[in-house]
VMD Tcl script that draws the C-alpha trace (Angstrom):
set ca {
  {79.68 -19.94 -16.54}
  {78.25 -19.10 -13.19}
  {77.08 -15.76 -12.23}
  {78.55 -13.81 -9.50}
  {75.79 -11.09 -9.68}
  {74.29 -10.36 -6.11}
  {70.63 -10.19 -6.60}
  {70.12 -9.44 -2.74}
  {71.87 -6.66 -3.58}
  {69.71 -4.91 -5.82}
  {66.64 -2.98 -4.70}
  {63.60 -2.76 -6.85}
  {61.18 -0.75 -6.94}
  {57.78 -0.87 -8.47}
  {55.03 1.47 -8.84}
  {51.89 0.08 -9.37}
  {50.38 -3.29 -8.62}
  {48.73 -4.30 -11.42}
  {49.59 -7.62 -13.53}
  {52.52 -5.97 -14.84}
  {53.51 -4.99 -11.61}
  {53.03 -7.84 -9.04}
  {53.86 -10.23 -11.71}
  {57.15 -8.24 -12.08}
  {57.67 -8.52 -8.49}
  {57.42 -12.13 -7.94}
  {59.53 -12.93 -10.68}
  {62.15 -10.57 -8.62}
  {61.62 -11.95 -5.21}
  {61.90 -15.41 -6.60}
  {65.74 -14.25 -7.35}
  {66.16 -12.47 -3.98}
  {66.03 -9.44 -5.12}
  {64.91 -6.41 -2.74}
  {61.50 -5.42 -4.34}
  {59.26 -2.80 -2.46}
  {56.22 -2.14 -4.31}
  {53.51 0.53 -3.98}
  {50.33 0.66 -4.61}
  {47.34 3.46 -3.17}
  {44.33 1.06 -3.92}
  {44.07 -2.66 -3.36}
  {46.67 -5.26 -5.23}
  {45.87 -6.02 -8.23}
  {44.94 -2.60 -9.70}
  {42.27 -2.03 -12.13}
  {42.04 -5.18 -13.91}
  {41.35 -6.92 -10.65}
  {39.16 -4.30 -8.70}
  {37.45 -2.51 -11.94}
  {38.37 -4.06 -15.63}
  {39.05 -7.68 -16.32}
  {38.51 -9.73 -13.44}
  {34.73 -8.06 -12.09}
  {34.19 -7.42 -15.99}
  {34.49 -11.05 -17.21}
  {32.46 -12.05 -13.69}
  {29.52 -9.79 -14.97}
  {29.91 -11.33 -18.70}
  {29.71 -15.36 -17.12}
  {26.22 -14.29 -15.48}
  {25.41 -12.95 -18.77}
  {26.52 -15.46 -21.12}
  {24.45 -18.16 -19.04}
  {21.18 -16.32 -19.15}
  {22.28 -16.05 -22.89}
  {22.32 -19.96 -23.08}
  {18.95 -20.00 -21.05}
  {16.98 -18.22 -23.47}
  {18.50 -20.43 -26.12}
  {17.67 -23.73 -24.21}
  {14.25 -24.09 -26.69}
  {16.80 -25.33 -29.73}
  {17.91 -28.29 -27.38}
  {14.54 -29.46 -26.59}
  {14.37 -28.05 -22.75}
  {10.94 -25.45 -21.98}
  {10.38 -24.42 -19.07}
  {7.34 -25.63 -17.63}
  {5.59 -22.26 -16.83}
  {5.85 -21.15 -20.21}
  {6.92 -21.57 -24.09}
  {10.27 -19.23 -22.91}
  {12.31 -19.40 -19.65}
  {11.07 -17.05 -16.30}
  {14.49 -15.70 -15.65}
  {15.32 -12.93 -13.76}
  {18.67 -11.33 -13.05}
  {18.90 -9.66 -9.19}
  {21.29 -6.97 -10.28}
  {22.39 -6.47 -6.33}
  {23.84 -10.44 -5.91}
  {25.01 -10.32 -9.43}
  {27.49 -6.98 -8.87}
  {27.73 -8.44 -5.06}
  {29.63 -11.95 -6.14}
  {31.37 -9.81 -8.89}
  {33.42 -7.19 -5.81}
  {33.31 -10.26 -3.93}
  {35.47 -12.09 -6.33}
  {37.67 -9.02 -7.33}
  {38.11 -8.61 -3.54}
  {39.08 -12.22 -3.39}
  {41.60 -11.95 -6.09}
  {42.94 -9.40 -4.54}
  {43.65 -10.93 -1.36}
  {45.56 -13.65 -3.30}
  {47.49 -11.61 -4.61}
  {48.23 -9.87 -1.82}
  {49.42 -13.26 0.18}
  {51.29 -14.11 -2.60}
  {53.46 -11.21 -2.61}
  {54.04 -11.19 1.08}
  {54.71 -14.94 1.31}
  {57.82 -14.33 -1.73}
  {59.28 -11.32 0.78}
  {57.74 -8.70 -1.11}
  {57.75 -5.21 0.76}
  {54.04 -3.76 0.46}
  {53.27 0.22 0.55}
  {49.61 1.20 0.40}
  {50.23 4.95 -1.17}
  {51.06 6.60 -4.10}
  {55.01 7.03 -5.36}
  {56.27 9.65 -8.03}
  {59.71 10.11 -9.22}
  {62.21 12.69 -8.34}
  {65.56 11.79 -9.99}
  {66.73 8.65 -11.35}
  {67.24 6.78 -8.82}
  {64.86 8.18 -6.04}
  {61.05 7.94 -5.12}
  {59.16 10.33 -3.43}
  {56.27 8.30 -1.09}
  {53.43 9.61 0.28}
  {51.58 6.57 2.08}
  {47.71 6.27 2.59}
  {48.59 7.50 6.12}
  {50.05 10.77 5.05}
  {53.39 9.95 5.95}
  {55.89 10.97 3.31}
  {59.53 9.96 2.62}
  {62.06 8.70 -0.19}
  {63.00 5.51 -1.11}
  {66.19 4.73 -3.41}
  {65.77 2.36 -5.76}
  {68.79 0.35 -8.00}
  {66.18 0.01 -10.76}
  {62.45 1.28 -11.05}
  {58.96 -0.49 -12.27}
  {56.42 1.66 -13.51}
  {53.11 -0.35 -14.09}
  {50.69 2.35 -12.95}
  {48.07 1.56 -15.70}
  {44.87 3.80 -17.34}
  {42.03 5.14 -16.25}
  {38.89 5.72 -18.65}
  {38.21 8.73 -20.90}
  {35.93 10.82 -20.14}
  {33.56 13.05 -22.44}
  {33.52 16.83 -21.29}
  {30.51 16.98 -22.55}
  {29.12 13.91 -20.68}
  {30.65 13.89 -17.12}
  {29.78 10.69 -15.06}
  {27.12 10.64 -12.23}
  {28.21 6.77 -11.81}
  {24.12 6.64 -11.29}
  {23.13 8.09 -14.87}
  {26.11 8.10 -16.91}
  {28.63 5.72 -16.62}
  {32.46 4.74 -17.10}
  {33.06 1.17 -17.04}
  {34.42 1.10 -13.43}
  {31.09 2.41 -12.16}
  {28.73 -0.13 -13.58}
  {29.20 -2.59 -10.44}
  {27.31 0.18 -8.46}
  {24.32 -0.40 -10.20}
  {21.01 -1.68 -7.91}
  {19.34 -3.28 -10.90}
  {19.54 -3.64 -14.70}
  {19.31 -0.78 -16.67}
  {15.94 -1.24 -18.79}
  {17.49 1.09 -21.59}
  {21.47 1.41 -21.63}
  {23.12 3.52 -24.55}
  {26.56 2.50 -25.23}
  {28.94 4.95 -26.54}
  {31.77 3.54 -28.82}
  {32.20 0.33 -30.41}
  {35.64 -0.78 -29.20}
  {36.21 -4.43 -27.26}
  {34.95 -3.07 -23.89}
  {31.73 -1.16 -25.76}
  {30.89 -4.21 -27.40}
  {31.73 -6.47 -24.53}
  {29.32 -4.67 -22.25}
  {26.39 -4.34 -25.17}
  {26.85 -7.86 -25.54}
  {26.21 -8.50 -21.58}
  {23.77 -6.28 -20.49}
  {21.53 -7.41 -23.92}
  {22.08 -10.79 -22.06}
  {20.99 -9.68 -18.90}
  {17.82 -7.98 -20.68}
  {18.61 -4.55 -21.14}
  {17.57 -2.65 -24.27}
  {20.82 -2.02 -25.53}
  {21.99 0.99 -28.04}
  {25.18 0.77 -29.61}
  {26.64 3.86 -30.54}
  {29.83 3.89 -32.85}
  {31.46 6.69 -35.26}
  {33.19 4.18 -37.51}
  {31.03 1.80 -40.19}
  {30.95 -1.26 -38.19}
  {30.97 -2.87 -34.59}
  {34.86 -3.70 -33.48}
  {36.63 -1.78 -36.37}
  {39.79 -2.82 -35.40}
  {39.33 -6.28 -35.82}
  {38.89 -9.20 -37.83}
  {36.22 -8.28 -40.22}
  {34.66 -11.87 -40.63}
  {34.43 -12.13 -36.62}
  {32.53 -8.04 -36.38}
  {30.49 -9.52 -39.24}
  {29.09 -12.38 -37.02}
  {28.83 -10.10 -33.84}
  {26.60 -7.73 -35.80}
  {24.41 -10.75 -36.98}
  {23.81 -11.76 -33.52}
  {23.36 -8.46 -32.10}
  {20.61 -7.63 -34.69}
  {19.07 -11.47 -34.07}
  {19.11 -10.33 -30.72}
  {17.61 -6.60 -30.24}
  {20.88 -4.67 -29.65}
  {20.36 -1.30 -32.03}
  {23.71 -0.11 -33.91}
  {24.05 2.81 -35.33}
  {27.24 2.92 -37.50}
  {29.07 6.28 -38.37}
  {27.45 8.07 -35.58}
  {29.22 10.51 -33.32}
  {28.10 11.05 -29.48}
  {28.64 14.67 -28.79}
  {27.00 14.93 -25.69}
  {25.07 13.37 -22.78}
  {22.74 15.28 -20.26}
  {20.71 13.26 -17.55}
  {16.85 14.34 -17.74}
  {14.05 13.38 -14.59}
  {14.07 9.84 -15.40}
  {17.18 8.39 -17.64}
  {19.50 9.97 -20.31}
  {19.58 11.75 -23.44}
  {22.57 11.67 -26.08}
  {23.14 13.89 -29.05}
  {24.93 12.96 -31.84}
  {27.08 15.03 -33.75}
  {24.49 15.68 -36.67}
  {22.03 16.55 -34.17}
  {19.98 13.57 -33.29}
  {19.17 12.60 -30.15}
  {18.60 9.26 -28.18}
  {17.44 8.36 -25.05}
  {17.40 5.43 -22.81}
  {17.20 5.05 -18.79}
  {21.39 4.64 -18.75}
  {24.91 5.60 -20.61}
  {28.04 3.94 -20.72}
  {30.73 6.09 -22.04}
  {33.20 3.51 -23.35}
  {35.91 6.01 -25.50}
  {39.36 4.64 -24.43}
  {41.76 5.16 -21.89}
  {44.32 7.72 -20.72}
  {47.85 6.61 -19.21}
  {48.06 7.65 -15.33}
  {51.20 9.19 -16.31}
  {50.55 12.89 -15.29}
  {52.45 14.12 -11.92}
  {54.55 10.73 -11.91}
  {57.52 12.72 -12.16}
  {58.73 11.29 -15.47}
  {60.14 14.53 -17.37}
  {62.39 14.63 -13.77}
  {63.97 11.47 -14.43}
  {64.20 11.90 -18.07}
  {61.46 9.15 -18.91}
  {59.97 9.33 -22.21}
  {56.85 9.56 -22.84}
  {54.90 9.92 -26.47}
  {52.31 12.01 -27.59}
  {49.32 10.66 -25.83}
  {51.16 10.24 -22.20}
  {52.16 6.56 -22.65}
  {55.78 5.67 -21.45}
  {58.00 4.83 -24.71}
  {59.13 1.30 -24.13}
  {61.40 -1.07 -26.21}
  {60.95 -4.83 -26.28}
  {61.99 -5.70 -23.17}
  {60.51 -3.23 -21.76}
  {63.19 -0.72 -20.77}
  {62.28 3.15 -21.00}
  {64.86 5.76 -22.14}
  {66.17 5.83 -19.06}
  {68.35 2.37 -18.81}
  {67.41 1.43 -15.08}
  {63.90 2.69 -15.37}
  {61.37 0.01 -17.36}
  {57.78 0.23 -17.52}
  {54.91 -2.84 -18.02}
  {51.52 -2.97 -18.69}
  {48.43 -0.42 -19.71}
  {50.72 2.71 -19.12}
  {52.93 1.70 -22.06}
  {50.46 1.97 -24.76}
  {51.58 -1.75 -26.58}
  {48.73 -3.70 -25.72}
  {46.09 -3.14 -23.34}
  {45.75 -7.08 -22.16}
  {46.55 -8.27 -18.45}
  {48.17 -10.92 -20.26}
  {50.40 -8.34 -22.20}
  {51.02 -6.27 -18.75}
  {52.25 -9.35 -17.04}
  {54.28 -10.90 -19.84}
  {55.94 -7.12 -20.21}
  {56.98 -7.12 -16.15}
  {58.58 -10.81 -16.12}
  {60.57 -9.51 -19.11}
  {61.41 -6.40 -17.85}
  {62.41 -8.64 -14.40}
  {64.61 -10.76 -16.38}
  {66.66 -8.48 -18.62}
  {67.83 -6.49 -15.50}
  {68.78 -9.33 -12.98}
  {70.31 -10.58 -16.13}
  {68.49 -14.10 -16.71}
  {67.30 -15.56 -20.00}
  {64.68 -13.04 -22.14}
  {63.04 -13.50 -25.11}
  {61.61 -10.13 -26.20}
  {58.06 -9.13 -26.25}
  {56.62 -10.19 -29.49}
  {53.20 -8.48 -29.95}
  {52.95 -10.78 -33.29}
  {52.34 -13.25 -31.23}
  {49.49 -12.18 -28.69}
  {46.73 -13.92 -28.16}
  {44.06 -11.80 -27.78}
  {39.93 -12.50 -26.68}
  {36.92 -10.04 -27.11}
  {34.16 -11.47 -24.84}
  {31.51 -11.18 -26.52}
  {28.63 -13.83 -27.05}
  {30.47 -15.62 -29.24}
  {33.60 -14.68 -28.12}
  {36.45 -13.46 -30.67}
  {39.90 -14.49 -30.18}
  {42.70 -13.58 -32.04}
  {46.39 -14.21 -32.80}
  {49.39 -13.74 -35.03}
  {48.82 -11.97 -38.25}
  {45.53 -10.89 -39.36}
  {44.05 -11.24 -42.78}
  {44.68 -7.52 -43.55}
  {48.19 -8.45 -43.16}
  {47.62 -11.09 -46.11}
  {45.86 -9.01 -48.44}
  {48.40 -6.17 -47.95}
  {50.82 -8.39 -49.01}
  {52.96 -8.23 -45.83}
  {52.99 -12.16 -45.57}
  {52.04 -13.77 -48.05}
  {49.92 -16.92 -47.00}
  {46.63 -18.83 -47.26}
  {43.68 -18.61 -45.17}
  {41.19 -21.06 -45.29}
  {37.61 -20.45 -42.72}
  {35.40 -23.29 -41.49}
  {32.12 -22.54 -39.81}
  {31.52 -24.02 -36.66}
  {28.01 -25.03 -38.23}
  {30.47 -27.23 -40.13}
  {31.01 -28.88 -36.49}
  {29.40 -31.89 -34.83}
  {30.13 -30.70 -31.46}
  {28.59 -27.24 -31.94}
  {25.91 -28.78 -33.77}
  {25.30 -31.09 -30.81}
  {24.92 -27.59 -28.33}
  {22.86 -25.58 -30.94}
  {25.89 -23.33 -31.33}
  {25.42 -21.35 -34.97}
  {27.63 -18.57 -34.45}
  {31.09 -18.75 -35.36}
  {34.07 -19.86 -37.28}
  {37.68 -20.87 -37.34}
  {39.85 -19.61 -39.50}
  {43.53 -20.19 -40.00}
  {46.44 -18.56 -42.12}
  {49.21 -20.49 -43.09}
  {52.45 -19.49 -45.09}
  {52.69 -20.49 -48.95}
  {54.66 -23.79 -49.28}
  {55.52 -24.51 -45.97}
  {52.41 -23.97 -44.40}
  {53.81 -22.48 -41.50}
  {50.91 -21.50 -39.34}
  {51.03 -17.69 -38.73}
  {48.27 -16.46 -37.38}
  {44.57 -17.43 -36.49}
  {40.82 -16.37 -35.44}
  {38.16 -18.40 -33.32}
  {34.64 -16.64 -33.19}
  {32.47 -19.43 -30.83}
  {31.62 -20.22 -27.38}
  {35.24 -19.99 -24.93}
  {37.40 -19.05 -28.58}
  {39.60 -17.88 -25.33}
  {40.40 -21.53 -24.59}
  {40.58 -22.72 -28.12}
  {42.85 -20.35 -29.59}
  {45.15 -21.43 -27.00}
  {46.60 -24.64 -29.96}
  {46.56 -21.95 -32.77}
  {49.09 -19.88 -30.68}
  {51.08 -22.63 -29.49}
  {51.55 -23.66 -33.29}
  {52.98 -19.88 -33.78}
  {55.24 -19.75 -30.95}
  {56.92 -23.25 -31.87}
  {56.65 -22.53 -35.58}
  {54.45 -25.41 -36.59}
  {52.75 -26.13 -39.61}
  {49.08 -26.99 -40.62}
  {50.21 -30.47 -41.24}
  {51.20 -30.91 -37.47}
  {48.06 -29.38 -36.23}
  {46.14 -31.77 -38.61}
  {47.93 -34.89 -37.93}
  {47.48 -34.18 -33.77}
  {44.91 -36.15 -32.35}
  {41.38 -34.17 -31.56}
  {38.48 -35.64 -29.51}
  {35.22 -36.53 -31.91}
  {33.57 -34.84 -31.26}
  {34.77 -31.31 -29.83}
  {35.08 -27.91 -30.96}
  {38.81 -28.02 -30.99}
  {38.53 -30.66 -33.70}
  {37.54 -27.65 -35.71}
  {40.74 -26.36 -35.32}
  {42.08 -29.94 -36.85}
  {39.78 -29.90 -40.03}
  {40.83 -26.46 -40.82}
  {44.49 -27.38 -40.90}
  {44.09 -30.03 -43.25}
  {42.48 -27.81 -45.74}
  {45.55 -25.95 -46.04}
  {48.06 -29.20 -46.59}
  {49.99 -28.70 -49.56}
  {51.12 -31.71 -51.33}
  {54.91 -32.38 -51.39}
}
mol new
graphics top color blue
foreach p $ca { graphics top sphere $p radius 0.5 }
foreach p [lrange $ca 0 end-1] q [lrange $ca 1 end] { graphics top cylinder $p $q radius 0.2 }
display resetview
């Protein structure tokens, strides 16, 4: 049956260019829709300009001096000395990192205008439910009226009231890329992905790094196996952890930093990141107006396709509290594109996100966890295989990770996976793709792997878990 629905007709409008946002908006275009978006810093919003994309930039640099000072297990010195002369100029690093979020940025930016999209650099806020108020970066204020409304207008960081950021001293995570050289001594407050993503970087760029966390381990939320491994290499490496501590405060002194804990010690080092979560930009949006819903902590109340409580209105990404990922963001805008211009959806299914901590090794993650297992909410088999198990990783001196797979009882249906190694990002990529298309272990084993590669890790773990018909 063919559609007689007008998309010309309808006029979209989205607040907020993040992933969720200009992905949401191409997806629109693309079905002639009229799609205005708006957006009071540069396209892409923070994962482009301050989170993922100048994050992950910083984390390369590291991860290759990383693999310098690990060259001596291959065989390679350097000639001046037993260990590597490498030095990191903090100034090009954090220069090619805004370079390539600016660059990004400009993509974007082209892309939208090449699909027709209509581009306002301000801020917009809602004032009934079909109506929003602009004010652009000129000053110039008026309303637009909208047949359905976007709202992809992210997080920004927590911040400690007790520890208010200098962006010279003290530090949220959108600050770092200020910084003139590497901080000799940088105390890291909480343990999350980004705290342990940054410890894990600026340890590879040769800081002295602190690791502050109030819970009994690095990366509580996740796989315990893969924090296990992380806190190996950090102690292998110099990073200090101190478990169940509490940050209360920070103060800058003369020279650096000090941090109290909530039992009363102190630490000091020359720099603090304050890495405590996020906080929806949800306040003065005018949501309560239109009757959005919102829950306790500020985040818009979504369902799986990413409609609010009011019908017309959807939101995407950070903003929504489901899953802080850029992958999750954009994935929540194309659905939210689809269900109202009435094309094919499949529902966000967070059971199935593939999800990467990077770290050196990285962690990546998806489908059911092992907590799931032993709670008895699936029931299933897991079987783990070190990469030190690996000819591939044994080949690169790689000593640090594992792949594990679970797998549901008799017809080892594969549900769910972790990769800790070098780029686990790429090669959880098969484990995911075995998820969404229901697979079993038996089709990931009998699937041809290079020998030898790290993926063909991925191969010997499956055929652990064959069950004999």
């Amino acid at each position: 049956m063919t559609s007689t629905v007008n998309y010309a007709s309808q006029r979209i409008v989205i607040l907020g260019a993040g992933p969720g946002g200009y992905e949401a908006a191409l997806v629109a275009a693309s079905s002639n829709a009229d799609v205005t978006i708006i957006e009071r810093n540069a396209l892409g919003g923070s994962a482009v300009l301050t989170d993922v994309v100048p994050s992950k930039t910083l984390i390369a640099t590291a991860d290759m001096m990383t693999r310098f000072s690990d060259a001596g297990r291959l065989g390679i010195e350097n000639t001046k000395g037993k260990a590597p002369q490498l030095q990191v100029d903090m100034n090009r690093v954090n220069s090619r990192v805004l370079d390539l979020a600016h660059q990004q940025s400009a993509d974007i930016k082209r892309a939208l205008a090449s699909a027709g999209v209509k581009i306002i650099s301000g801020t917009g806020k809602l004032t009934g439910p079909h109506t929003v108020a602009v004010t652009d970066n000129t000053g110039l204020e008026y309303d637009l009226h909208a047949d359905f409304i976007l709202l992809s207008v992210g997080t920004h960081p927590r911040e400690m009231a007790t520890g208010q950021p200098d962006g010279e001293r003290i530090l949220t995570w959108t600050q770092l890329y200020n910084l003139r050289e590497v901080p000799r001594e940088l105390i890291v407050i909480g343990s999350g992905v980004t705290g342990a993503e940054f410890a894990s970087a600026y340890n590879g760029l040769g800081s002295q790094v602190t690791l502050i966390s109030s819970r009994d381990r690095v990366l509580p939320g996740e796989d315990e196996d893969a924090a296990r491994v992380l806190e190996d290499v950090f102690e292998r490496r110099g990073v200090r952890v101190m478990p169940r501590s509490r940050a209360s405060a920070v103060e800058r002194t003369d020279d650096g930093v000090v941090v109290t804990l909530s039992d009363g010690r102190k630490v000091s080092g020359t720099h603090c990141l304050v890495a405590i979560g996020s906080i929806p930009n949800t306040e003065g949006l005018g949501l309560e107006t239109a009757g959005v819903e919102t829950n306790e902590s500020g985040y818009v109340v979504v369902d799986a396709v990413s409609r609010t409580s009011v019908p017309h209105i959807y939101a995407a990404g950070d903003c929504t509290g489901v899953y802080p990922l850029a992958s999750v963001a954009a994935m929540q805008g194309r659905i939210a594109m689809a269900h109202l211009l009435g094309d094919t959806v499949h529902p966000l299914r967070t059971d199935r996100v593939a999800a990467n901590i990077f770290t050196t090794p990285e962690i990546a993650t998806v489908g059911i966890s092992e907590k799931d297992l032993a709670a008895g909410v699936y029931r299933g088999e897991a079987v783990m295989l070190p990469l030190t198990t690996n000819p591939r990783a044994k080949m690169m001196a790689f000593q640090d990770g594992f792949v594990k797979i679970f797998a549901r009882k008799h017809s080892g249906t594969v549900i769910g996976g972790v990769v800790v190694g070098p780029r686990a990002s790429e090669l959880i990529y098969p484990i995911a793709l075995a998820i969404e298309k229901k697979l079993t272990v038996d089709d990931l084993a009998a699937t041809f792997a290079v020998y030898p590669s790290l993926s063909e890790a991925i191969s010997t773990a499956s055929r652990q878990l064959h069950t004999r018909v």
